[in-house]
ZADO-1210 file (C-alpha; in nm, 4 decimals, padded with zeros to 6 digits):
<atoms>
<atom x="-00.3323" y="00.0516" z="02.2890" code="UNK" pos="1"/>
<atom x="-00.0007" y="-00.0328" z="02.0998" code="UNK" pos="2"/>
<atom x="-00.1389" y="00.1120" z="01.7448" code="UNK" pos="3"/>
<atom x="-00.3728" y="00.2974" z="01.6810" code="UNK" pos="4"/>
<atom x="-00.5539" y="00.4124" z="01.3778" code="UNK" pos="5"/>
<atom x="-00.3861" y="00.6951" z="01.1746" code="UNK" pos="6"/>
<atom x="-00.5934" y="01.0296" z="01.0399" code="UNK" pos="7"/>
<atom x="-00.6664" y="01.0887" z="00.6825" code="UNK" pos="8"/>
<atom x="-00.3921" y="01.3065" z="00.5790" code="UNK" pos="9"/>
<atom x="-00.6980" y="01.5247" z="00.3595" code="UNK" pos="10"/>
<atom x="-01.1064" y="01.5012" z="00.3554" code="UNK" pos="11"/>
<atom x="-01.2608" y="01.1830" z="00.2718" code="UNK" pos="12"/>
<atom x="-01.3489" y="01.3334" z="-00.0462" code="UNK" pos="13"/>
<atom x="-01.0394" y="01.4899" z="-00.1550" code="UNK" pos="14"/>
<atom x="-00.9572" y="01.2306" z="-00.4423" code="UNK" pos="15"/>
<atom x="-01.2613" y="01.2688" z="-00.5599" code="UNK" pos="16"/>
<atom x="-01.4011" y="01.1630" z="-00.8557" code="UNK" pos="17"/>
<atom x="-01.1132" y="00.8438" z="-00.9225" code="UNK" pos="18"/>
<atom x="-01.2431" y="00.8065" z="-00.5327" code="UNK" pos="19"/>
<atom x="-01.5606" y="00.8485" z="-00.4151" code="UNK" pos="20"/>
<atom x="-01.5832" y="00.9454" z="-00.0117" code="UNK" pos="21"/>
<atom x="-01.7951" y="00.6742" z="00.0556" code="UNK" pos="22"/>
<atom x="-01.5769" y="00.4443" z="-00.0554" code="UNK" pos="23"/>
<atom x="-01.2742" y="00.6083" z="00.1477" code="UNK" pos="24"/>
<atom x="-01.4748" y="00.6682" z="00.4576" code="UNK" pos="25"/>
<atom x="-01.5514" y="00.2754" z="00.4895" code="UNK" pos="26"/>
<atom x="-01.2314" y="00.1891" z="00.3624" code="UNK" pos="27"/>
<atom x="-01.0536" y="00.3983" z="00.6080" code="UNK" pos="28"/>
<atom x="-01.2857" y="00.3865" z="00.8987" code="UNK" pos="29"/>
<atom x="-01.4354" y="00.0491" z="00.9026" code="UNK" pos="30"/>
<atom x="-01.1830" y="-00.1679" z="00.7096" code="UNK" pos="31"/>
<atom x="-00.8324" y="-00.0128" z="00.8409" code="UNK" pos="32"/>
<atom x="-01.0403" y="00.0584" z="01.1739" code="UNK" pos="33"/>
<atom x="-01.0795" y="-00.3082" z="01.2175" code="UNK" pos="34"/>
<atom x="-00.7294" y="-00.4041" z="01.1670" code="UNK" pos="35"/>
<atom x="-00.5934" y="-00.2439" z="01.4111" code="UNK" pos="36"/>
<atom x="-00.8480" y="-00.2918" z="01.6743" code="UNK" pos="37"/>
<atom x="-00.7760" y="-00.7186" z="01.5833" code="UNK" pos="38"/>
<atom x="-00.3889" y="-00.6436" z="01.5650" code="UNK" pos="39"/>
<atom x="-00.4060" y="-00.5020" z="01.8897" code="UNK" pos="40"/>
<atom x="-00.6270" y="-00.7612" z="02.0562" code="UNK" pos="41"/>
<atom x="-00.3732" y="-01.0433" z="01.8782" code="UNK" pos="42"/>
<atom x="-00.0947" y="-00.9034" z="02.0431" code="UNK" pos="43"/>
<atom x="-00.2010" y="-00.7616" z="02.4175" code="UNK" pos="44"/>
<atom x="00.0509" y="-00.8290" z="02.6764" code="UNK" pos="45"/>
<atom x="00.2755" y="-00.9902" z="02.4174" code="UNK" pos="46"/>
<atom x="00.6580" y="-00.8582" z="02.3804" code="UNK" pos="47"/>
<atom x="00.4827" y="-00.7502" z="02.0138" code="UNK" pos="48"/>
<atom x="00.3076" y="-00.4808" z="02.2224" code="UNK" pos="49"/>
<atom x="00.6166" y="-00.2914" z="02.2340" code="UNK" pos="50"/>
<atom x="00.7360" y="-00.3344" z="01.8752" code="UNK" pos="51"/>
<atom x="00.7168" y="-00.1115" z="01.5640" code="UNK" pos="52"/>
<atom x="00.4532" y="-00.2173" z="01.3036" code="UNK" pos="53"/>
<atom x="00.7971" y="-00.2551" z="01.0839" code="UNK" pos="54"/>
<atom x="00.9671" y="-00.5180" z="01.3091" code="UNK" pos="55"/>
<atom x="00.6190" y="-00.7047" z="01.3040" code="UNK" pos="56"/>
<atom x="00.6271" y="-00.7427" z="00.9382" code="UNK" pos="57"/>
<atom x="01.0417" y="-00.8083" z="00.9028" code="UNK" pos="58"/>
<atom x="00.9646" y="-01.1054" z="01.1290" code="UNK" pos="59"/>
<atom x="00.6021" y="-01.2266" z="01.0460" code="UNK" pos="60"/>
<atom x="00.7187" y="-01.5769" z="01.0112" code="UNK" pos="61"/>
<atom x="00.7456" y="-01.6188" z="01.3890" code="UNK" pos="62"/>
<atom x="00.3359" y="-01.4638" z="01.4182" code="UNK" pos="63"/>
<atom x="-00.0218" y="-01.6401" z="01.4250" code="UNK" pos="64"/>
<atom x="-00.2081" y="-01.5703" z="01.1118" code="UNK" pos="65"/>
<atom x="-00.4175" y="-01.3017" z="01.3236" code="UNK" pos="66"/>
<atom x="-00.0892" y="-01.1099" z="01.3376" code="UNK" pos="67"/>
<atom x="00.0074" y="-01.1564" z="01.0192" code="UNK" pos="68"/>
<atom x="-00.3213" y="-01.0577" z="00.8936" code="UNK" pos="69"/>
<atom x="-00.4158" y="-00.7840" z="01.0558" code="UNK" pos="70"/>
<atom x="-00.0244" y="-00.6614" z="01.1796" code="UNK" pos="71"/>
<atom x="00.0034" y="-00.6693" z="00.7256" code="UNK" pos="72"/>
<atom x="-00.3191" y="-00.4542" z="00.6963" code="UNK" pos="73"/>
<atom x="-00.2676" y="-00.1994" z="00.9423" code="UNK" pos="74"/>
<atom x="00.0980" y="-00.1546" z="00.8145" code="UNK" pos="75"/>
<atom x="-00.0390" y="-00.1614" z="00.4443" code="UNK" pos="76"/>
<atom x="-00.3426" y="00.0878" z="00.4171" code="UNK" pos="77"/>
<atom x="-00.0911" y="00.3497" z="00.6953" code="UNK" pos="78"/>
<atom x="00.1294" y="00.3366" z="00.3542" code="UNK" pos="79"/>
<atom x="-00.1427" y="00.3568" z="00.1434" code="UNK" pos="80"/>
<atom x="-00.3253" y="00.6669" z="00.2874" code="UNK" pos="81"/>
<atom x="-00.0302" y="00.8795" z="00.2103" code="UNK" pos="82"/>
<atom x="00.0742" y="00.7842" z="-00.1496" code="UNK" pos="83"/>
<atom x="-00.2278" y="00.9584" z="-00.2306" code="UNK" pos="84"/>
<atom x="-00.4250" y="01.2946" z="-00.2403" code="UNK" pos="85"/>
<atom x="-00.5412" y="01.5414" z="-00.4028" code="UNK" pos="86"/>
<atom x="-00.4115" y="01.7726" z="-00.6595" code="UNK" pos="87"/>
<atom x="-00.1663" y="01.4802" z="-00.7279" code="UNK" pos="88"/>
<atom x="-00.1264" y="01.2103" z="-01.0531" code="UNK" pos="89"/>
<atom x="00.1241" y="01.3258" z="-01.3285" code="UNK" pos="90"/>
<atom x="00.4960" y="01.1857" z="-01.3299" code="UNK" pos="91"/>
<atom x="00.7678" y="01.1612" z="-01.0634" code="UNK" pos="92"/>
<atom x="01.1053" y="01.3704" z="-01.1626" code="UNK" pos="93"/>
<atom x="01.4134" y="01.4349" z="-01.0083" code="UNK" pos="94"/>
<atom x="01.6206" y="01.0931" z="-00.8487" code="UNK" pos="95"/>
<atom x="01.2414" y="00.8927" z="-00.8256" code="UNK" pos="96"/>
<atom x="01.1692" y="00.9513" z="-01.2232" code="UNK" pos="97"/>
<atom x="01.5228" y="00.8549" z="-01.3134" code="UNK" pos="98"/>
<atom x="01.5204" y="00.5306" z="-01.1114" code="UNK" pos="99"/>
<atom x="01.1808" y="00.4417" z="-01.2642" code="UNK" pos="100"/>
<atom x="01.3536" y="00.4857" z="-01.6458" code="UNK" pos="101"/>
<atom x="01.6612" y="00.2878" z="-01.5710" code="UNK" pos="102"/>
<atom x="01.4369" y="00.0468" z="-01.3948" code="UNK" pos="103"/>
<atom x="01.1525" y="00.0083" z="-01.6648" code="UNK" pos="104"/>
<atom x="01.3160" y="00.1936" z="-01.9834" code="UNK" pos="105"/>
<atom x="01.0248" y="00.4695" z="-01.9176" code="UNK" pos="106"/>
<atom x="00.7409" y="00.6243" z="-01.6838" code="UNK" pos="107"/>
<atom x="00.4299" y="00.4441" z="-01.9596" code="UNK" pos="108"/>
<atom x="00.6200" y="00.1431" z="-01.9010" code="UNK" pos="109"/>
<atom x="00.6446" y="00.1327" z="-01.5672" code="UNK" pos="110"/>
<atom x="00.2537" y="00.1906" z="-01.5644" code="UNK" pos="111"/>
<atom x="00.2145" y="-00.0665" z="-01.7736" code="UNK" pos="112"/>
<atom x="00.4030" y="-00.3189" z="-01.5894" code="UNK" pos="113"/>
<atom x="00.2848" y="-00.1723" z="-01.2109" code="UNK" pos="114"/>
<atom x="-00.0565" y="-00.1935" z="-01.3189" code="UNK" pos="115"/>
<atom x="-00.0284" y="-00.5942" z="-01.4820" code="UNK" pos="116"/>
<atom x="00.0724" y="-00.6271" z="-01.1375" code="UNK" pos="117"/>
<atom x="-00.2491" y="-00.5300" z="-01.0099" code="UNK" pos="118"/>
<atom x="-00.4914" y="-00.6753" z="-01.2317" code="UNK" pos="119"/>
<atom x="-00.3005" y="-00.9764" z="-01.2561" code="UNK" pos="120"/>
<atom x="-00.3030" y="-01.0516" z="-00.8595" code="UNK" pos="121"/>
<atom x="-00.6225" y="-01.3357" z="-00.8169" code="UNK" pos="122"/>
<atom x="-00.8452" y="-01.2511" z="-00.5755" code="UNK" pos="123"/>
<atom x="-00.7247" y="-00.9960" z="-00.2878" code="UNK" pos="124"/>
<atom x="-00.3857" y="-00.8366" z="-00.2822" code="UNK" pos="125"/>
<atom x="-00.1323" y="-00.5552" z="-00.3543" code="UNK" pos="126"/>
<atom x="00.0803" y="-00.4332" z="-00.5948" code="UNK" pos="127"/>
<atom x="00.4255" y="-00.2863" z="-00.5091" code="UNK" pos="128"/>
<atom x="00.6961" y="-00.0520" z="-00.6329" code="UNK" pos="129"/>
<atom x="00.9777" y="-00.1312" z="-00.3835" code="UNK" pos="130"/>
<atom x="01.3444" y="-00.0530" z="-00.3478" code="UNK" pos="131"/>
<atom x="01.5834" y="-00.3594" z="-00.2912" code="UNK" pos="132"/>
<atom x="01.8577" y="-00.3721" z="-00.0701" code="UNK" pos="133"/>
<atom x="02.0527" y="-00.2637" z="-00.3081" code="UNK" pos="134"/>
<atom x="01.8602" y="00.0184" z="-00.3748" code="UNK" pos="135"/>
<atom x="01.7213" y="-00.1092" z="-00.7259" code="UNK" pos="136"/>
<atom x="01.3439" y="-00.0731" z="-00.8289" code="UNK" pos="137"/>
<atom x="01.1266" y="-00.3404" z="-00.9011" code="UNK" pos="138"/>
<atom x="00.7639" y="-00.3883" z="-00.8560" code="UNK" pos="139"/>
<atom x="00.5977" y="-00.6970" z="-00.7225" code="UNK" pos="140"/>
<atom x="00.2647" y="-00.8133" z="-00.5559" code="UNK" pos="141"/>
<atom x="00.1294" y="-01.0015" z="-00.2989" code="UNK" pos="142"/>
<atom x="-00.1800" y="-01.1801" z="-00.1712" code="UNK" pos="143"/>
<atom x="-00.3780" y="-01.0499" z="00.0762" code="UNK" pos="144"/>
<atom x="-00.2513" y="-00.8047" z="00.3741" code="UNK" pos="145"/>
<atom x="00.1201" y="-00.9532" z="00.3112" code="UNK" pos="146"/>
<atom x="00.3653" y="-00.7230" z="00.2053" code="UNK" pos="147"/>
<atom x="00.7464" y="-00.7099" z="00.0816" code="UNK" pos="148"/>
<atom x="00.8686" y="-00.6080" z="00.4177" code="UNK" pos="149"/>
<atom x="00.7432" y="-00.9609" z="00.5701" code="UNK" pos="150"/>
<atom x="00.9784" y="-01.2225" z="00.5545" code="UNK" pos="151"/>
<atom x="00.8078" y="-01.4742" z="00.4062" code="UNK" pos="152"/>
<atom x="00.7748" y="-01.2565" z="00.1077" code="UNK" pos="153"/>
<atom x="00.8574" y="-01.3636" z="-00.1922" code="UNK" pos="154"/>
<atom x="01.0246" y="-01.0831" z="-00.3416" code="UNK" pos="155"/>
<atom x="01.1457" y="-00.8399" z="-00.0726" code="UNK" pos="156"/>
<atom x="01.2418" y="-00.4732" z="-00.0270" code="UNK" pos="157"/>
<atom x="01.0939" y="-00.1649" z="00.1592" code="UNK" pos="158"/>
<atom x="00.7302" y="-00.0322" z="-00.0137" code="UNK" pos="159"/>
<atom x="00.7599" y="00.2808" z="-00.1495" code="UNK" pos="160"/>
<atom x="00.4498" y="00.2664" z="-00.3555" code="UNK" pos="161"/>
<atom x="00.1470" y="00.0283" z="-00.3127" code="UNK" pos="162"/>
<atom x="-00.2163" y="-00.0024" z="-00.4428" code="UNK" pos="163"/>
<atom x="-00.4846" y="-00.2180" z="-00.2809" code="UNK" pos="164"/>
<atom x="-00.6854" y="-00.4278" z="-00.5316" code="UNK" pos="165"/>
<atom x="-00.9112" y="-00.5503" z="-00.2522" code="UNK" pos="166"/>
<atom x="-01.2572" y="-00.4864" z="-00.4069" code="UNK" pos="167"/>
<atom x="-01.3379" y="-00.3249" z="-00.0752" code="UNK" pos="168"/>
<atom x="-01.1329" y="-00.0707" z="-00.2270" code="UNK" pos="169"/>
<atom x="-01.3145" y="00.0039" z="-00.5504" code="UNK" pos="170"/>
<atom x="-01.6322" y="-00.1623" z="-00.5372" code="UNK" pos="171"/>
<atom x="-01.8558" y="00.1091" z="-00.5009" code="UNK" pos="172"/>
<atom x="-01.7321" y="00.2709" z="-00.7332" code="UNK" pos="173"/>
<atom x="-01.5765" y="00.0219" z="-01.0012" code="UNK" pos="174"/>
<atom x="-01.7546" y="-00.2830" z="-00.9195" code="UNK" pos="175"/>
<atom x="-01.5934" y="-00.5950" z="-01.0934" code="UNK" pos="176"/>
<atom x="-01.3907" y="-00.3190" z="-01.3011" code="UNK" pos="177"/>
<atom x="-01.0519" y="-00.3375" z="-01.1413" code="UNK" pos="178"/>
<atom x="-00.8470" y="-00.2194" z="-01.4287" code="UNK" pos="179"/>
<atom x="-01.0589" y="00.0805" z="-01.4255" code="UNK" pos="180"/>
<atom x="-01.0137" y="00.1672" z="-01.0793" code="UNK" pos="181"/>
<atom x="-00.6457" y="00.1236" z="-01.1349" code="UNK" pos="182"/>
<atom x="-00.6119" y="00.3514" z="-01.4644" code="UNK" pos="183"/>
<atom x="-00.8532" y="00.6292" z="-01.1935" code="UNK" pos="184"/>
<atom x="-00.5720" y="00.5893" z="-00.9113" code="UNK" pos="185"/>
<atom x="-00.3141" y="00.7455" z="-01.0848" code="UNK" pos="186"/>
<atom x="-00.4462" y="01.0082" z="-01.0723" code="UNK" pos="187"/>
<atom x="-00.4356" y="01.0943" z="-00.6937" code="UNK" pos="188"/>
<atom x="-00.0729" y="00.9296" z="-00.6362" code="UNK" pos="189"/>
<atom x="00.1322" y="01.1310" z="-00.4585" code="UNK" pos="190"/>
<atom x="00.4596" y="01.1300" z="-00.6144" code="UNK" pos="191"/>
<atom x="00.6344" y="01.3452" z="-00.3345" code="UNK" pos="192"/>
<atom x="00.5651" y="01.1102" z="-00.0996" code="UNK" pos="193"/>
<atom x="00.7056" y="00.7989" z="-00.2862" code="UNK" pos="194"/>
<atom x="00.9906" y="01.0023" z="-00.3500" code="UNK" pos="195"/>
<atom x="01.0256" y="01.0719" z="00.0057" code="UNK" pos="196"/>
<atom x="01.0098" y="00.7134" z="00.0888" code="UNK" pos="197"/>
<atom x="01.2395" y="00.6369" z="-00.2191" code="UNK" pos="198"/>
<atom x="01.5301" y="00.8463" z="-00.0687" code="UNK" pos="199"/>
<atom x="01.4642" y="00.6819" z="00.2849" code="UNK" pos="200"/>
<atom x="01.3250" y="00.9911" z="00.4244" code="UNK" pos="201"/>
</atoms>
C-alpha cells in the first residue's frame, strides 16, 4: 500500500474533555481510515503510487476528484493529529509567538481572527495558519479536504496549524455548536509542534 494510516501520537482519550474519545476514535479510525484506504485504491499502479502525499497536493490540479479528495484528507487529519495533545493549549513563545504578534498585532487577536476563519467556513472545511513563501503568517481556509499546499488553492503556503470544522469532528460532542468546539480546541493545541513546523523542522 502507498500510504497508510498513521498512529495516534497519545490515547484516544488524551484531549479529553474539549475531546471526547469517541469522537477521536471514529474520527481517526473510521473517517481518516477511509481516506486512505480510497486514496490508495484512486491511485494503484499509477506513477502517484510512488509520490509523497506533499507532491500529491502541490500538483492536485492534474488529479480526479477521488485524489483530490481523499489524497487532501489523508494529508489533512496526518497534520491534524499532531497539532494536538494533551497537557497542551496556552500560548506559543519564542520565534512562533513573535511571528504571530507582528502578523496579527497579538496572540487574542490572532484567536480571534483564526477562529472567524473557522466558523465562518459554510459547510465542511479547514482553517489554516500557514507560512508564505516568504515566510510571512497568515491564516486562511478552505472547503472541504483542500488545503493551502494544493495548487488550486486560493491562498497558498505550507500548513503549520489547521483545525477541521467538519461536524464529524465535533458532533458528538458539540452538535450544531461549532464555535464551541473551536473555543474547547485550544486547549489541546500543541504549540511545539506548530513551532516545529513553523521553523521547517
Amino acid at each position: 500500500m502507498a500510504f497508510t494510516l498513521p498512529a495516534l501520537p497519545y490515547a484516544s482519550n488524551a484531549l479529553e474533555p474539549h475531546i471526547d474519545s469517541r469522537t477521536m476514535e471514529i474520527h481517526h479510525g473510521k473517517h481518516h481510515n477511509a481516506y486512505v484506504t480510497n486514496l490508495n485504491n484512486a491511485v494503484a499502479g499509477k506513477p502517484e503510487e510512488g509520490m509523497s502525499i506533499e507532491d500529491i497536493c502541490r500538483n492536485i490540479s492534474k488529479q480526479p476528484a477521488a485524489v483530490r479528495n481523499n489524497g487532501g484528507g489523508h494529508y489533512n487529519h496526518s497534520l491534524f493529529w499532531t497539532i494536538m495533545g494533551p497537557n497542551a493549549g496556552g500560548a506559543p513563545s519564542g520565534a512562533l509567538g513573535d511571528a504571530i504578534n507582528a502578523a496579527f498585532t497579538s496572540f487574542d487577536e490572532f484567536k480571534t481572527k483564526f477562529a472567524a476563519a473557522g466558523t465562518g467556513r459554510f459547510g465542511s472545511g479547514w482553517a489554516w495558519l500557514i507560512k508564505d513563501s516568504g515566510g510571512k503568517l497568515a491564516i486562511t481556509s478552505t472547503a472541504n479536504q483542500d488545503n493551502p499546499l494544493m495548487d488550486v488553492a486560493e491562498v497558498k503556503g505550507t500548513p503549520i496549524l489547521g483545525l477541521d470544522v467538519w461536524e464529524h469532528a465535533y458532533y458528538l460532542n458539540y452538535q450544531n455548536r461549532r464555535p464551541d468546539y473551536i473555543t474547547a480546541w485550544w486547549n489541546v493545541v500543541n504549540w511545539n509542534e506548530v513551532a516545529r513546523r513553523f521553523a521547517g523542522k
